[in-house]
N, C-alpha and C positions, 0 to 999 in steps of 0.2 A: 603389071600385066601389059603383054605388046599390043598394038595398033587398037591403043581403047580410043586415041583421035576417032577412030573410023569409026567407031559406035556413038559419038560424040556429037559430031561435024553438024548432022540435022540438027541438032536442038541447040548448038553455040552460035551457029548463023545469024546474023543478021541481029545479035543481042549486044550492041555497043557498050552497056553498060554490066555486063555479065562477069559473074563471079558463079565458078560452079564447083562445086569438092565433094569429091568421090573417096570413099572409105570400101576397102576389102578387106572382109577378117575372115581369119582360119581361126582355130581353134586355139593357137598361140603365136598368130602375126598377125600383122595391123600393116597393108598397105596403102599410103595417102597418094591420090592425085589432084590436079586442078588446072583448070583453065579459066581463064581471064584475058576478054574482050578490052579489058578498059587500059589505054592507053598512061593512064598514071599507076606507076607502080606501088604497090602496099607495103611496109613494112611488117605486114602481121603475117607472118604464116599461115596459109590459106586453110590449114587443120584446126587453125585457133580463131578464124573469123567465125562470127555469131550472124546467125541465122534464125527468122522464125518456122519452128518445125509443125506448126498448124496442129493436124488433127493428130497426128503423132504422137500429141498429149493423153490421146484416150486411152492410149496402150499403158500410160504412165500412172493414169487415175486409177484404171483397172489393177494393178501392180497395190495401188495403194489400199484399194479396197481389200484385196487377200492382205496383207499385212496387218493391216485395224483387223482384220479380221482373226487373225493369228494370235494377237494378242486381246480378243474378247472384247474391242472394244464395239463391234457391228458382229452382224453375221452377213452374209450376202444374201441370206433367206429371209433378211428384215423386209417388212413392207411398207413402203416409201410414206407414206400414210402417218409411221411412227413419229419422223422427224421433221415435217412440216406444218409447224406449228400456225395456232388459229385460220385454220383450212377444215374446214369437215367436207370431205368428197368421198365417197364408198370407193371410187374409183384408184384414190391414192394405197387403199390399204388391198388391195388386186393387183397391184404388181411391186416386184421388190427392189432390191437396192441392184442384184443379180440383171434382172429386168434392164437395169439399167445402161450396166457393166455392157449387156450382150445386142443391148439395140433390140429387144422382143420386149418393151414394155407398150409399143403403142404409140407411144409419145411421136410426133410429125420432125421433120428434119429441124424447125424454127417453132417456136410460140406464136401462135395467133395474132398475136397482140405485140410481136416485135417487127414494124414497120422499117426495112430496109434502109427504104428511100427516106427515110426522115433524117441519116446522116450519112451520105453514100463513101466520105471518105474514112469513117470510123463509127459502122453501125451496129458496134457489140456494146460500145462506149455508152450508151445513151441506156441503157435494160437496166432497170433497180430492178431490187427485191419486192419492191410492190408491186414492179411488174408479173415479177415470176409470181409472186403469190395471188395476183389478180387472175392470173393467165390457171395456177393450177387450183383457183377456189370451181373453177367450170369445165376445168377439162374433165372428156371423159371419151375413149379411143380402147372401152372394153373389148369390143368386137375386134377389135388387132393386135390382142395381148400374143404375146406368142410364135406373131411374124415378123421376122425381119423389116424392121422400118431406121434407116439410118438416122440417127437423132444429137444436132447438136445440141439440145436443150435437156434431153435426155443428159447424156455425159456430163453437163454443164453441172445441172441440179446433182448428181452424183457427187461431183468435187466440192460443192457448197453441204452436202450435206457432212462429208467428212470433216470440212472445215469445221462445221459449226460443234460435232458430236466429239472433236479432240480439243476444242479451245483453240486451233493453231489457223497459220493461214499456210496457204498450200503452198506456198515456199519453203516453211518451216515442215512439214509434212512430207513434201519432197527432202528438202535436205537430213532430215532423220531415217525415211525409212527405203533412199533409193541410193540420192545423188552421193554423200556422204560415205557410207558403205563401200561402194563400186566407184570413187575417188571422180565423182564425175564433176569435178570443182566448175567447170563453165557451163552451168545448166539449170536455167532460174525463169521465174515470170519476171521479176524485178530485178532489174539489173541493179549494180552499183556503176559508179562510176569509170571505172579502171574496163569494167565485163562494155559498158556502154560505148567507149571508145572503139570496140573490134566489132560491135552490132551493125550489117550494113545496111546501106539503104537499100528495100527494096522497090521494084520497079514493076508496072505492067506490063503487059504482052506487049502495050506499042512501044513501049521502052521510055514511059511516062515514069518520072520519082513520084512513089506513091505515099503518105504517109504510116511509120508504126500502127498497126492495131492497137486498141486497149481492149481487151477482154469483159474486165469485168468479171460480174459474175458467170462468166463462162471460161474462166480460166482452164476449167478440169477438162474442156473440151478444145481447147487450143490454144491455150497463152503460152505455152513453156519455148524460151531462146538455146539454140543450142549450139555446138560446133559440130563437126563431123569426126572430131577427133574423140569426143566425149561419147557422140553416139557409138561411134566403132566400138568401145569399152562396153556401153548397155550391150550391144549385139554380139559382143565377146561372152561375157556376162552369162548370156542366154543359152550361150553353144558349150559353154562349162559348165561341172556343178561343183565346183571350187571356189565358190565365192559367198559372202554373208548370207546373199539372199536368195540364193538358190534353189531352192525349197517351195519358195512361192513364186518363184520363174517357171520352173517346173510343172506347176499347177496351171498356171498362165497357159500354157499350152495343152494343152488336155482337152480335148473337145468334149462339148455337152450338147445334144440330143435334143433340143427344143423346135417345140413346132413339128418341121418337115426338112429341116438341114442340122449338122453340125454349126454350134457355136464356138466361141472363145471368149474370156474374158480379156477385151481390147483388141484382141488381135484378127484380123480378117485370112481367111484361108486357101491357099492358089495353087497350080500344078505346075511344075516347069521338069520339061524332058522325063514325065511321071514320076518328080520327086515332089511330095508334101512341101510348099514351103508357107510359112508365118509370117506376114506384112502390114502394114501399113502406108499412108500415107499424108498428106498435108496439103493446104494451099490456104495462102492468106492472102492480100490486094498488093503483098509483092514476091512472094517468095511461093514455093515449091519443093517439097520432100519425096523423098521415099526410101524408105527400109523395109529390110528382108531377111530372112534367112532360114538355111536347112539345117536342121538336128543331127539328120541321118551322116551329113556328110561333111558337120562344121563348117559351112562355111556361109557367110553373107555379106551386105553389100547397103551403104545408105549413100543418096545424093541427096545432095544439097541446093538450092538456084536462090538468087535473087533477080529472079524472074516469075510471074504469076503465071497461070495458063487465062487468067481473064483480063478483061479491064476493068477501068471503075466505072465505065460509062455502062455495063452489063452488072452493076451490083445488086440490080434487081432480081437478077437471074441467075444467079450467086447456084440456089441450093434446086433450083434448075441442073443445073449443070455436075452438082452431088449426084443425082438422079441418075444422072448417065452414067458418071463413072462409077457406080453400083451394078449397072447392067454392062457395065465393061465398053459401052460405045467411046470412043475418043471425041471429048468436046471439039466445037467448032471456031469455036474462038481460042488464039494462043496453042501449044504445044504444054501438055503434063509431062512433067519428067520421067513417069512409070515406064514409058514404054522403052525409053533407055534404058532405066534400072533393070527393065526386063534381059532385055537382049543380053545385055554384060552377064548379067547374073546368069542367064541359061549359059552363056559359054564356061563361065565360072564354073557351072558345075556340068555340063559335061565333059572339062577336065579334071575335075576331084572325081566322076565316075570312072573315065579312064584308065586312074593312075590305084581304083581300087583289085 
């Protein structure tokens, strides 16, 4: 694609330590770019540096749930209630695993009882299971069943309960019913060693080295590292139905009717030049995502940064700043990569409208 510098320029500025890779897929190409601020050069191919893709994962967890599902092992019309063991809360068996998928269970952006500020450089790290179970022996968020409430604790408990309902850990879960299948070999919570080597570091807005996240028990909601080469194949993937799991990609985008809007299983829903398009996004304490893409017209679009849009000194205000970007306001701290993603992608497709 020519002069994508100029869509670029505002959000590479002044990021000394930037590494940025951009993926466009048609329906049967895959164009790589990339830009890099940092003055030492990589040996890695910038399609094959690893990146944390944040909340990206939710789209992945969702995926996994139609597929347990597929094969009998859930239904997504389970009610959460079933699978969380010595809890009796009326409230757990009022919303379902669906519920969970779609962000209308209720459930708050964080847990009660997950205190930020207790480790501001790795605050997903410190959550047990006793917390979650402490946190959902009292919850109860009846009165918001049904509305959109963005939930990473939600999604989190989703991945934990597939985990626990297959035997497997959502590595093995992902590698069986996603990454495997659609050959996406660099795309894991747990790296090995060789995958660790191309993982970079990421940094904050001020251009702070920030440390790895550990998830934890909230893997289902953002642990998974990826490349941009691997994403491009998922979003290839999506825009075919040539592939293993196409069936329950498929389903994946289908909107469901709850509440007072259209939902999706993982996927959130946007307008660009009045075409339908399917997104996500990410941010962890050093990195920045976003993916997209249209049906109608094959084609889409992931960025990658190892760049935050916050710092760690605002970790408090973490799912503050969630908030906004659900009402679509652009945070005030650091730069999100979306608005880029956008701009490319609407050019993107109003040349695939074009050329229709």
């Amino acid at each position: 694609m020519k002069n994508l510098h100029s869509f670029v320029s505002d959000y590479t500025k002044d990021k000394k330590h930037l590494h940025l890779a951009i993926g466009i897929i048609r329906e049967n190409d895959i164009e790589y770019h990339s830009f890099s601020n940092n003055k030492k050069k990589s040996i890695i191919p910038p399609e094959n540096m690893l990146f944390d893709i944040g909340s990206i994962t939710k789209v992945f967890t969702s995926i996994l749930l139609l597929e347990m599902e597929q094969e009998k092992l859930v239904s997504s019309d389970d009610v959460v209630g079933k699978f969380v063991q010595n809890v009796k809360n009326d409230y757990l068996n009022k919303i379902t695993l669906k519920s969970l998928a779609t962000h209308t269970s209720g459930l708050p952006v964080l847990a009660t009882n997950h205190i930020l500020s207790k480790k501001r450089s790795n605050p997903y790290s410190i959550y047990t299971e006793q917390d979650l179970t402490a946190f959902l022996s009292n919850a109860d968020y009846t009165d918001n069943i049904g509305s959109f409430e963005y939930s990473n604790i939600g999604v989190g408990l989703l991945g934990n309960i597939l985990c626990k309902v297959s035997g497997s850990t959502y590595d093995e879960l992902l590698k069986k019913y996603i990454t495997s299948p659609l050959k996406m070999n660099e795309t894991a919570v747990m790296l090995d060693s060789e995958q660790n080597s191309r993982f970079l570091n990421g940094h904050a807005s001020t251009g702070k080295r920030v440390p790895h996240w550990d998830l934890s028990i909230h893997e289902g909601a953002g642990g998974i590292k990826s490349s941009v080469s691997d994403l491009s194949l998922f979003v290839q993937a999506n825009l075919n139905d040539d592939n293993p799991i196409a069936s329950t990609l498929q389903k994946s985008h289908l909107p469901m009717w709850i509440g007072n809007s259209n939902r999706y299983f993982g996927w959130g829903e946007d307008k660009l030049q009045d075409k339908c398009i399917l997104w996500h996004n990410g941010g962890t304490s050093g990195f920045n995502s976003y993916l997209a893409l249209n049906k109608e017209l094959r084609v889409g679009i992931v960025l990658l940064s190892n760049y935050s849009f916050f710092t760690n000194s605002l970790m408090d205000y973490y799912f503050a700043q969630l908030i906004k970007w659900i009402t679509k306001k652009e945070p005030s701290q650091g730069t999100m990569i979306d608005s880029t993603g956008k701009k490319i992608f609407e050019t993107i497709i109003c040349r695939e409208k074009s050329l229709k």
